[in-house]
N, C-alpha and C positions, 0 to 999 in steps of 0.2 A: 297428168298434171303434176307441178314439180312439188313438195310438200312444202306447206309453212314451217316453217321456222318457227319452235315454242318459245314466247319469254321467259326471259333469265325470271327465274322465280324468289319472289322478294324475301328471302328466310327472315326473320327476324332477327334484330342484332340481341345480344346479351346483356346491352344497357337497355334498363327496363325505359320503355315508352308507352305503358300502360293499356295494354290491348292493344297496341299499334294506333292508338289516339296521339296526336303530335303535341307535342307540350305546350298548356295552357296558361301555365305561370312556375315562375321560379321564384325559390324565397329561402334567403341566409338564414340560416341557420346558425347560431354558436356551437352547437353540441357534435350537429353531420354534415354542416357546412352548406352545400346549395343542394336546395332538395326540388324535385322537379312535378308538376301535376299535370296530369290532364284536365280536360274540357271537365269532363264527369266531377271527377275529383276539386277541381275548381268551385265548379257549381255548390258542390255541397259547404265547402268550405267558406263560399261569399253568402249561405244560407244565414238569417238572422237567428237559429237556433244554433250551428254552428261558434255563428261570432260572440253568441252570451259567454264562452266560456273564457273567453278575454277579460269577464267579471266577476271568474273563479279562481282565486289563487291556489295553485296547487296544493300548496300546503298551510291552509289556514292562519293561524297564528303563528306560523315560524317565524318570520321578517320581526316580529317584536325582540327576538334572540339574534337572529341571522341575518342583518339587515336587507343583505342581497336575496335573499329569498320571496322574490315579489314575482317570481314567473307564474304563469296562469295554467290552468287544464288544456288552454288551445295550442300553446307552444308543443307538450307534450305529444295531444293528438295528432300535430304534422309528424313529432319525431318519431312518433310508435307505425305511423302510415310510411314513414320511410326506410324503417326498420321491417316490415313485413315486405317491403318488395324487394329488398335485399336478400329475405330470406326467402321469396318466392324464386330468384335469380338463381341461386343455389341450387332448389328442390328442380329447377326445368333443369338445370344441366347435369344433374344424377337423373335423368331419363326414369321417374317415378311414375309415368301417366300421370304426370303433373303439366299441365297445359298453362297457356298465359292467360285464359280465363281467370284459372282458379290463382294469381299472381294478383289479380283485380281485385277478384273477392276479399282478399287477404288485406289489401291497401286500405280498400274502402271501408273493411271491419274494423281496422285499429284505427282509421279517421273518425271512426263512431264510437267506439269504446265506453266512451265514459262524458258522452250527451247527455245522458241521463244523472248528473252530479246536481245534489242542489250548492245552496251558499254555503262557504267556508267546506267544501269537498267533505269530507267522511266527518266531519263534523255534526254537519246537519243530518248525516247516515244513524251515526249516534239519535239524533231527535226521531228521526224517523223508526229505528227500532224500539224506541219505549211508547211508540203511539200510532203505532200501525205495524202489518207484517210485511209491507213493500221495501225492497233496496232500492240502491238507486240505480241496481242491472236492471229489475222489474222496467223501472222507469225510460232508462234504455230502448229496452225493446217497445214500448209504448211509441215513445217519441219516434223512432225510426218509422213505425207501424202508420201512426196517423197524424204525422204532420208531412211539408213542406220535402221534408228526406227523403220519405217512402215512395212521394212523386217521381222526383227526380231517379231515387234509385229504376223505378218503374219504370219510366221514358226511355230509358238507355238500357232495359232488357232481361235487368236482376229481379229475381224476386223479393219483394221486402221481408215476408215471414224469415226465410233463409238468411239474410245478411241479418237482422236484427237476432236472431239466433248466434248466428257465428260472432256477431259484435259482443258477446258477454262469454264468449267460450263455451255455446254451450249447446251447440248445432247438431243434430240429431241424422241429416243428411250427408253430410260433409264428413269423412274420412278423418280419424280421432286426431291425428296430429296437426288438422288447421283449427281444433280447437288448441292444439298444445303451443301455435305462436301466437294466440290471443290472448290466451290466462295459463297459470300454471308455473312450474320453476323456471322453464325455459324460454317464459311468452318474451313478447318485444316490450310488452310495458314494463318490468320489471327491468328490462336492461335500459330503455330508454330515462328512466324515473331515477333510478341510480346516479346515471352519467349529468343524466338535468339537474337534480339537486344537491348532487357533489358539486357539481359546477356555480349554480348559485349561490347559495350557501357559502360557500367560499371554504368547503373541507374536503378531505383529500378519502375520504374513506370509497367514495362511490367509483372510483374510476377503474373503471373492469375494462378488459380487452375483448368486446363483445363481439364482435368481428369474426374474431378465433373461435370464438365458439356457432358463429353462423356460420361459418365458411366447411365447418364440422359437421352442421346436421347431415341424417341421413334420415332415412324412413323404415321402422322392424314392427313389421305384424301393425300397421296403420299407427303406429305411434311414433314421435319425434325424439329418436336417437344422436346422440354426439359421436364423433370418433373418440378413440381411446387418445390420439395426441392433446383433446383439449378437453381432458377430464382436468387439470390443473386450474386450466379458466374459470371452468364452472366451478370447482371448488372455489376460486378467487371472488366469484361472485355472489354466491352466496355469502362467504365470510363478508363481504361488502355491505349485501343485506343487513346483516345481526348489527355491524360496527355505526349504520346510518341507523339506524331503530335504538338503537343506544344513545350516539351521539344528537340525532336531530329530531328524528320521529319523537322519541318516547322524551328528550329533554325536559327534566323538572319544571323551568319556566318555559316552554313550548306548552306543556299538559297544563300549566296554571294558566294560559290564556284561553287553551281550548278548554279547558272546564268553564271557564267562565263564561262562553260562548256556547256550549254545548246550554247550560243552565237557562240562561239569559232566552234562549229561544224556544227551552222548553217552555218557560213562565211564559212568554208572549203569546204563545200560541192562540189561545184561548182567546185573544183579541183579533192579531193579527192572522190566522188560520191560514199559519205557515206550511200547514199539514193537507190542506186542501191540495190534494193531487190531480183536481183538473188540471190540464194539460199549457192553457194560458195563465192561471195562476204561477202554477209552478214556473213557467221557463219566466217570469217576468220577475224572479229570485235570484239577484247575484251577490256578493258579499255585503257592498257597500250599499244598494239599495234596503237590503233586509237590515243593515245596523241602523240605518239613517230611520228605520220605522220603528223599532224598539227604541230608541233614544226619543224619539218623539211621541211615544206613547202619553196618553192622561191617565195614570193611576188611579188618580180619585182617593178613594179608601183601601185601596187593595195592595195589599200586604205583596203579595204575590207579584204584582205587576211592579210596585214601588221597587222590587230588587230585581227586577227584569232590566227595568231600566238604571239603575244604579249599574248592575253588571257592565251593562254594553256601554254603558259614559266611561267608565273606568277603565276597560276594555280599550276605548281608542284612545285614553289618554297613557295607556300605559302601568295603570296602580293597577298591579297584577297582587292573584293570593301569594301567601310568603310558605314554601316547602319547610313544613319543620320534622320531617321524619321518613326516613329515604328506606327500602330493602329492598335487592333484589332476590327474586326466588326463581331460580330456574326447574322446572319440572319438565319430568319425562310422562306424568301422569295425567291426562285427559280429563280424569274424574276431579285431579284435587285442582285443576284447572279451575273448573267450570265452579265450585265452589267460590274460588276467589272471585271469581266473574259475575257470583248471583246478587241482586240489587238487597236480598233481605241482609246477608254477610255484610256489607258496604255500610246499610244503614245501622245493621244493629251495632257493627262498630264505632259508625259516628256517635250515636246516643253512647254510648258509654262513656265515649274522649270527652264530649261535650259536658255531659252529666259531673263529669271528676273537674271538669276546669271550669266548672260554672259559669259557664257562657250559653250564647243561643247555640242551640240545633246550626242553624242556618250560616252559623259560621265555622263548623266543620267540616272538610269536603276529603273524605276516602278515594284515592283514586286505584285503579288498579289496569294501568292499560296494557294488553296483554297482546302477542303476536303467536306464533309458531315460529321459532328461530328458523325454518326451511321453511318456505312457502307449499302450498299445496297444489294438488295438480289440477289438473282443463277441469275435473271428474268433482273439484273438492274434494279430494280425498289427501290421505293423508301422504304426503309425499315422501315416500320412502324407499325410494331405488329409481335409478338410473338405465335406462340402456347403453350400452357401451357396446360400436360397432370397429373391432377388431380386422385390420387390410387393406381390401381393396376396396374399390366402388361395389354399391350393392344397385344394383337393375329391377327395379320394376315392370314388367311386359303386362298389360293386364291386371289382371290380378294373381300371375305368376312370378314367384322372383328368381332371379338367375345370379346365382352367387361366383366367381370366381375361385378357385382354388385354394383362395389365401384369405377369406374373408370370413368371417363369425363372428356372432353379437352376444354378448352377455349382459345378465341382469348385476350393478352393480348397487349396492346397498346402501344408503346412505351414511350410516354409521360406521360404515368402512373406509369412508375416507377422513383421514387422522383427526385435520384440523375439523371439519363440521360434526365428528361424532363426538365429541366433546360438549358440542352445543346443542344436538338435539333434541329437541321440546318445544314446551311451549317458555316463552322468555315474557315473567311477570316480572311488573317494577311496582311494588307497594308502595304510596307514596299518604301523608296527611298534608294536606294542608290549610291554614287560615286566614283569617284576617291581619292586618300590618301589628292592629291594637292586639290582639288575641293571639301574638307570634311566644310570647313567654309561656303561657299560664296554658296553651292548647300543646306547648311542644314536653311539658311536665308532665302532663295528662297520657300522653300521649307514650310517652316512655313507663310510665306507670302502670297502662294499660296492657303494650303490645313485650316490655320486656320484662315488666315484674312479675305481671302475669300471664306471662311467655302465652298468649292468645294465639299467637301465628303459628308456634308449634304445635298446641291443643287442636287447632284445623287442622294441622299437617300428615297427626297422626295414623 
């Protein structure tokens, strides 16, 4: 009998088509241009927990500063979902045992990312750490776990414990570097959040050549390595980091609307049981519904609620607190960190400014918003070195690697490279500030307090 003839066998191409799912929709993008989904991927995204985040703005109260700063957490999670399969295209063609499965996983983790945001993003993270131990990763995985997501992920084959794990970086299954493109220096949010709020915003700090540095990953010892050509990049992007958290993050009147927003929701609480972490309460919290219900609050008699609501009227009209006393303190020390960061330092300072300028308590507000000038890694941990893969392509077989002749990976230090050892720590901005009436006699107090009686060095010591 004469043999059949085998079909030509359908390889996959290198443009990602999402487990060989055919594309379900396309969508412009400003920041990557046209970004493509599958069926899957579609699904979740036409999910009504998905679409809430269209009612989260990414950055809170920046637009009161930045006017263009009105993009939301959904723009973000398409870019971060576009961003990971870029970087999944990569890791298939250095032949890692990295399959297009695990290219999926990757998509559909940083499409989930950050489902778990209440109103006003890390603002409302703020409320939730002084009255509960939950994030809003916690929340994350919740939401993936038992709503509408977890379905969908289910029906198509994934397991939700696993992808709701890997969506916060913190996958216990999954080989350490698909946590390192989810969270950590190197993930895709940090490049993606850069590029998007330089972009709106309308400042020039965030625009990194992230590409260069995806096009570099490799894989040493299950961790997510760069070549040595684009250790410059990543230096570039990090310096990007510190100059956006100066310039937009941490901005005096950016931090005066989000305190007031932070405040405003801690006071309402108590009425409106914003903190109520059922699963349909929560997702039914987006910016503008949560303000429209503290402004509509009945006070009554209540001291507490009466500036709840004054906050968030003022708050959408704009009469923001007035910064009257600015420093920054850059520390290399974790300990005298966490000092500046304790609520008792914060208040016992406000009670002194107040006390000297004989005003209320209530119109004093310490702020102290603090970062790590280098973000940290998949692990939370302290990120402080680099892998740096020197040559040629490195091979994964297995779990054997086959190196080239010309090829070696070294650990590179963070402090070693010029410009960010300069910067590294943590980057405090101390800031007071009050009321418009209370901008004289709280900014005297204030100088009185922290420079006559050098109070911030007394901490420092």
């Amino acid at each position: 009998m004469p043999r059949k003839s085998k079909k030509p066998v359908d390889r996959p191409k290198r443009v990602y088509q999402s487990n060989n799912l055919s594309t379900s929709a396309e969508i412009r993008d400003p920041i990557h241009g046209y970004i493509y989904a599958n069926a899957l991927e579609r699904e979740l995204i036409d999910t009504s927990t998905l679409q809430r985040l269209r009612r989260i703005r990414q950055l809170a109260g920046c637009h009161l500063v930045y006017p263009g700063g009105q993009h939301s957490r959904f723009e973000h999670v398409i870019g971060c979902m576009f961003l990971a399969g870029r970087v999944g295209n990569v890791l298939e063609s250095r032949r890692f045992g990295f399959e297009r499965d695990s290219t999926l996983k990757l998509r559909i983790a940083a499409l989930l990312h950050d489902v778990g945001h209440g109103p006003f993003s890390h603002m409302f993270e703020e409320v939730l750490a002084q009255k509960t131990d939950v994030t809003h990763e916690d929340l994350s995985q919740r939401i993936i776990r038992e709503t509408e997501i977890g379905d969908i992920i289910s029906s198509h084959g994934f397991s939700k414990p696993e992808i709701s794990e890997l969506a916060v970086g913190k996958s216990r299954r999954e080989r350490r570097f698909m946590n390192d493109v989810i969270g950590g220096g190197l993930s895709v949010d940090i490049m993606d959040y850069l590029l998007r709020d330089s972009y709106f915003t309308g400042v020039e700090y965030g625009k990194v050549d992230v590409h260069r540095i995806i096009n570099s990953f490799q894989v040493v010892d299950q961790g997510l390595a760069i070549s040595q050509a684009a250790v410059f990049a990543f230096e570039a992007l990090m310096i990007s980091r510190y100059e956006m958290f100066r310039a937009v993050y941490f901005h005096r009147t950016v931090r005066a609307a989000e305190l007031m927003l932070i405040k405003s929701m801690s006071l309402a609480d108590k009425v409106l049981n914003l903190t109520d972490l059922s699963l349909p309460n929560y997702l039914s919290l987006t910016d503008e519904i949560t303000l429209h219900r503290i402004m509509n609050i009945d006070p009554g008699s209540d001291r507490e609620l009466k500036l709840a609501k004054k906050l968030a009227i003022d708050y959408q009209r704009r009469r923001l607190l007035k910064c009257v006393f600015e420093q920054t303190v850059q520390m290399r020390d974790s300990f005298l960190n966490s000092i500046f960061n304790q609520r008792g330092f914060r208040e016992t300072l406000e009670a002194r400014i107040a006390e000297r300028a004989g005003v209320e308590l209530s119109d004093v507000w310490v702020d102290v918003p603090t970062a790590p000038s280098v973000p940290v890694s998949s692990a939370r941990e302290s990120f402080k070195e680099i892998t740096v893969v020197k040559g040629g392509q490195d091979i994964e077989l297995g779990r054997k690697r086959k190196r080239n002749s010309h090829l070696h990976s070294y650990s590179l230090g963070i402090s070693e490279l010029p410009l960010i050892g300069t910067i590294a720590g943590y980057m405090d901005i101390m800031r007071v500030y009050t009321t418009a009436e209370s901008r004289n006699s709280v900014r005297r107090a204030t100088e009185s307090v922290l420079l006559k009686d050098d109070f911030v060095s007394k901490v420092s010591m």
